[in-house]
KERO-359022 format. One line per 4 residues: their letters; for each residue x, y, z of C-alpha. Coordinates in nm, 4 decimals, padded with zeros to 6 digits. Layout:
KERO-359022
a> X,Y,Z ~ ...
END
This chain:
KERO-359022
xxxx> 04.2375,-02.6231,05.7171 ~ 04.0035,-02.4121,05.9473 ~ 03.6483,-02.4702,05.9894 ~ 03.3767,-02.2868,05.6970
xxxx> 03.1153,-02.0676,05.8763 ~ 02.7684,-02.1651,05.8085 ~ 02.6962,-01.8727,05.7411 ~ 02.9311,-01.6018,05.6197
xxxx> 02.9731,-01.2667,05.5476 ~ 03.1515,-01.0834,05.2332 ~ 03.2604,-00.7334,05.1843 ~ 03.3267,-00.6040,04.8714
xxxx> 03.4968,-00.3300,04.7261 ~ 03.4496,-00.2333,04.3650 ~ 03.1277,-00.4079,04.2934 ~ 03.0900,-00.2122,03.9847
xxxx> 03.3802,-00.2656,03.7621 ~ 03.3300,-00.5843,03.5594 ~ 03.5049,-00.8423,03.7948 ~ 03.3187,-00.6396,04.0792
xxxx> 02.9456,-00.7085,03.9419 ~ 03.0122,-01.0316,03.8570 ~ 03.0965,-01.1068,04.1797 ~ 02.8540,-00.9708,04.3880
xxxx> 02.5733,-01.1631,04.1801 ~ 02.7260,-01.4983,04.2748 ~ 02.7690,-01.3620,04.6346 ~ 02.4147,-01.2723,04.6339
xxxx> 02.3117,-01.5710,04.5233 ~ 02.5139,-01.8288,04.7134 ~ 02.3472,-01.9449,05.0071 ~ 02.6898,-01.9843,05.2443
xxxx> 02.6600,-01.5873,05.2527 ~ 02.4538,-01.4865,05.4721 ~ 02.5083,-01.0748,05.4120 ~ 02.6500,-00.9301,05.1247
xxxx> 02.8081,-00.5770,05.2279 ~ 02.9543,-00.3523,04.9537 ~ 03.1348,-00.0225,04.9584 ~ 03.0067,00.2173,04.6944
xxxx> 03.0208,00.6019,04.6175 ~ 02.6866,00.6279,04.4826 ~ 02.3886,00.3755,04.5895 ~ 02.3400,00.0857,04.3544
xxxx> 02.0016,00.0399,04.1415 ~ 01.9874,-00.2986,04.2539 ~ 01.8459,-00.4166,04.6156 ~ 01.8557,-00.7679,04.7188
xxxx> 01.7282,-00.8903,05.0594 ~ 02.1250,-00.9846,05.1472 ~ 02.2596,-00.6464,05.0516 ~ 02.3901,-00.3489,05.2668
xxxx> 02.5716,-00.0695,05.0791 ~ 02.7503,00.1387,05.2638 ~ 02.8282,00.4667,05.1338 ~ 03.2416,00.5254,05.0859
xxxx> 03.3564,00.9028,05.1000 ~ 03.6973,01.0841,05.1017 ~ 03.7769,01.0114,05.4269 ~ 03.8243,00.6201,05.3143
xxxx> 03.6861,00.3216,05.4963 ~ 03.8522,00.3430,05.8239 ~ 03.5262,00.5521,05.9393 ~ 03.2742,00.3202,05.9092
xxxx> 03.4141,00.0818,06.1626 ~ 03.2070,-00.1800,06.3093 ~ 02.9909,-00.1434,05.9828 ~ 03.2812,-00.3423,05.7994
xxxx> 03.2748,-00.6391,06.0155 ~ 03.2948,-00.9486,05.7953 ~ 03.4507,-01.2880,05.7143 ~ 03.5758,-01.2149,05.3511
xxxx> 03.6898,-00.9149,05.2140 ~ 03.6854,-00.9202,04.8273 ~ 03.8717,-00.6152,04.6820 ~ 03.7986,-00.5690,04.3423
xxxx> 03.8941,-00.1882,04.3270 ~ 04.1316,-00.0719,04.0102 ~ 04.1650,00.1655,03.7716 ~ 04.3812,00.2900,03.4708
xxxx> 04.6302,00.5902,03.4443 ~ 04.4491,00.7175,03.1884 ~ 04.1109,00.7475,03.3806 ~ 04.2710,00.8523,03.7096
xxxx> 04.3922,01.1392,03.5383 ~ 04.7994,01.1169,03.6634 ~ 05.0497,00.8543,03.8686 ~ 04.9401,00.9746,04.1977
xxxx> 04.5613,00.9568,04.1368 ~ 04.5910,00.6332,04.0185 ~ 04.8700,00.5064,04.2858 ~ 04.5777,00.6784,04.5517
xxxx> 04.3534,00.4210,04.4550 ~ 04.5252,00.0987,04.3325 ~ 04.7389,00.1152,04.6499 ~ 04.6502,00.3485,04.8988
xxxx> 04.2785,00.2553,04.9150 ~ 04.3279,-00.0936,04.9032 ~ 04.5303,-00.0908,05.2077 ~ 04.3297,00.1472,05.4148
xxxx> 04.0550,-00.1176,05.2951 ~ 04.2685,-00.4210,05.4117 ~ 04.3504,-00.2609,05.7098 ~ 04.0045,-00.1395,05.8458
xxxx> 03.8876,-00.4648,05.7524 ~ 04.1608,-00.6461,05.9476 ~ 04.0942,-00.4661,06.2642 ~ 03.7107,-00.4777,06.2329
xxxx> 03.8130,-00.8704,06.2717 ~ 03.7935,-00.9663,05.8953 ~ 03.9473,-01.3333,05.8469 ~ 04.0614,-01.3410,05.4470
xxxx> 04.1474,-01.1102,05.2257 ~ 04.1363,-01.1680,04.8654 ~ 04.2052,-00.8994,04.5639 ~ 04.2737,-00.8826,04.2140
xxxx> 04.5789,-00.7730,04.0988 ~ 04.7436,-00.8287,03.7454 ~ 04.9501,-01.0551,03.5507 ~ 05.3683,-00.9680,03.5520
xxxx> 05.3131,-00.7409,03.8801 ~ 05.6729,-00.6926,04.0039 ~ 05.8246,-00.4072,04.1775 ~ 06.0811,-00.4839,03.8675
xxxx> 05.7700,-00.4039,03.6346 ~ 05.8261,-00.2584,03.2798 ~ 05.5341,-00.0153,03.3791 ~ 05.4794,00.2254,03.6943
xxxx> 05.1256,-00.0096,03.6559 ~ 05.2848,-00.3115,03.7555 ~ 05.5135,-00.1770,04.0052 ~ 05.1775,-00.0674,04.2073
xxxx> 05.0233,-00.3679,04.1756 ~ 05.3396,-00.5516,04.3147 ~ 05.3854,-00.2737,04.5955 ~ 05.0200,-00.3382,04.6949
xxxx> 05.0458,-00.7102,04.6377 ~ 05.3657,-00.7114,04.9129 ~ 05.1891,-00.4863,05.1919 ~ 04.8450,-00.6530,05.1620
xxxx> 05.0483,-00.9879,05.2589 ~ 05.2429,-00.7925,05.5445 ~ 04.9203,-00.6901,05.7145 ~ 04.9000,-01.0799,05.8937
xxxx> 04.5632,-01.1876,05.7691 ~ 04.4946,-01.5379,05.8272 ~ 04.4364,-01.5937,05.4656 ~ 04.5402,-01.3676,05.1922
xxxx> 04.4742,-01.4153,04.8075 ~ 04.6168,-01.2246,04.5188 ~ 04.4674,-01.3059,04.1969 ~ 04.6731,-01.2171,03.9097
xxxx> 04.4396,-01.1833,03.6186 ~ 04.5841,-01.1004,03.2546 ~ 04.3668,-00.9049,03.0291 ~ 04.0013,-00.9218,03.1431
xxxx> 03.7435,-01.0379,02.8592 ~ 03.4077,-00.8340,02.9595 ~ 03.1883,-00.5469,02.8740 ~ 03.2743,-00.2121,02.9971
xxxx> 03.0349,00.0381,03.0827 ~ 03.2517,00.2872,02.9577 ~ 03.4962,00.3675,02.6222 ~ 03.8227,00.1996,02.6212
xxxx> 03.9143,00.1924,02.2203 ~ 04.2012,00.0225,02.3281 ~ 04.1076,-00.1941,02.5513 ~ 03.8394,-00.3165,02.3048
xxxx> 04.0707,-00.3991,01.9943 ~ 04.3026,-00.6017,02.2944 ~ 04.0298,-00.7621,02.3957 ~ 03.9088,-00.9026,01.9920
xxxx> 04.2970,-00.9499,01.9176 ~ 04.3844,-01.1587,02.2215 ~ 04.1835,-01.4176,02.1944 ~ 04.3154,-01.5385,01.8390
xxxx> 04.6631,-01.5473,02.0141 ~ 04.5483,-01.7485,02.3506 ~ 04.6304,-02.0862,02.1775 ~ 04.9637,-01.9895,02.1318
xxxx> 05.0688,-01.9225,02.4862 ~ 05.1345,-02.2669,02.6166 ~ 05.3087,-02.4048,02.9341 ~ 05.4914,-02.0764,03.1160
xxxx> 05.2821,-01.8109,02.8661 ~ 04.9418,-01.9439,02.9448 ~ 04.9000,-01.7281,03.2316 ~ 04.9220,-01.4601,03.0065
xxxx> 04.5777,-01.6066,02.8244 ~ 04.2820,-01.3899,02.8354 ~ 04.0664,-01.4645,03.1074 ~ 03.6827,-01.3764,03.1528
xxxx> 03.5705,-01.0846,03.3939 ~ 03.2852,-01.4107,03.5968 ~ 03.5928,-01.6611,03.5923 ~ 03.8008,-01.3956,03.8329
xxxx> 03.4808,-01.3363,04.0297 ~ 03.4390,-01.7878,04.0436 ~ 03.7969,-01.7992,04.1548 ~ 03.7814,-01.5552,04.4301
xxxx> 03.4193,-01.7663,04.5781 ~ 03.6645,-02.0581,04.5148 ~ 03.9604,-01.9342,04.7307 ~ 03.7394,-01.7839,04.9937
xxxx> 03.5498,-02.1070,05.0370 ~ 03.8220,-02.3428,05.0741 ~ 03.9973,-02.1342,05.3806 ~ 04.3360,-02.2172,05.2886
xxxx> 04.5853,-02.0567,05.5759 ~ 04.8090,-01.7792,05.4655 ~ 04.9188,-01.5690,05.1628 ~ 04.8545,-01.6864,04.8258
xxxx> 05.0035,-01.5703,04.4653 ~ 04.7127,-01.6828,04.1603 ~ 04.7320,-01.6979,03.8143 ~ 04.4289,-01.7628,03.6671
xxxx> 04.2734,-02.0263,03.5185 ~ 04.3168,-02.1958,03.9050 ~ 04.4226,-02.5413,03.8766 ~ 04.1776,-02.8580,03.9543
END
């Protein structure tokens, strides 16, 4: 096992979905990171003395260079079908944006990568959904990061800023059936928005070598 900084530095991507937000308030208030850099397309309301936002356009991250350099790179981008409006739109940013992130990062020196993916991604999938996920999964472990972790959430338990009737009648349902997914099933359990954003601190921290598959809760 390598040797923690004393003092680190995160990026993050997607800092305002609901895993996102979560995580950057344990990143800004965890004293082993020093700087807490996050990629945004409109400034946040928040400022914290830690915090650099650096503004994301159309051009994608590549740009911004030296501006990326950091230890951990927490991806927490992702979006629906619905809300990107078609399959391309969607595969632009649940694929194509993570890996130009992954790959900036990389060359700007970035030591892990970790990003959340989903529960049953396989380039088998039942859904074009999945299949993403597991196409992004497989290149963001080709890239040759020192560490890589995929977290494989199932469905998220947290508020949403926006309207997702759907979403929202999963998310009450679920919970009654978690009990009943035992032994292979439980890692189809709902799992909270701030556990996902605990378990990526977790897996960053420990600086485990490699590429790594998660399904959440981690074990002990």
């Amino acid at each position: 096992m390598t040797t923690t900084p004393s003092v680190r530095t995160a990026l993050v991507a997607g800092a305002t979905g609901a895993v996102g937000s979560a995580l950057l308030t344990r990143l800004l208030a965890d004293a082993r990171y020093g700087s807490v850099k996050v990629l945004v397309r409109r400034p946040l309301a928040q400022s914290h003395a830690k915090l650099v936002q650096l503004l994301l356009d159309d051009t994608g991250p590549a740009l911004l260079g030296a501006k990326l350099v950091a230890d951990d790179v927490f991806c927490c981008l992702g979006t629906t079908q619905k809300k990107a409006g078609s399959k391309a739109a969607f595969e632009r940013i649940d694929y194509h944006l993570v890996l130009e992130l992954a790959r900036a990062a990389l060359a700007q020196g970035a030591r892990q990568f970790l990003v959340v993916s989903s529960v049953g991604a396989s380039l088998k999938g039942s859904s074009f959904y999945l299949r993403v996920k597991a196409r992004m999964e497989q290149a963001v472990l080709d890239l040759g990061y020192g560490s890589a972790h995929i977290l494989r959430p199932s469905l998220l338990i947290a508020a949403r800023g926006e309207r997702r009737p759907g979403e929202w009648l999963a998310q009450k349902i679920a919970p009654l059936v978690d009990p009943l997914l035992a032994g292979r099933l439980a890692i189809y359990r709902t799992v909270r928005a701030e556990d996902v954003a605990d378990a990526m601190v977790t897996l960053a921290l420990r600086n485990i070598p490699g590429g790594h598959t998660h399904h959440l809760p981690l074990p002990d």
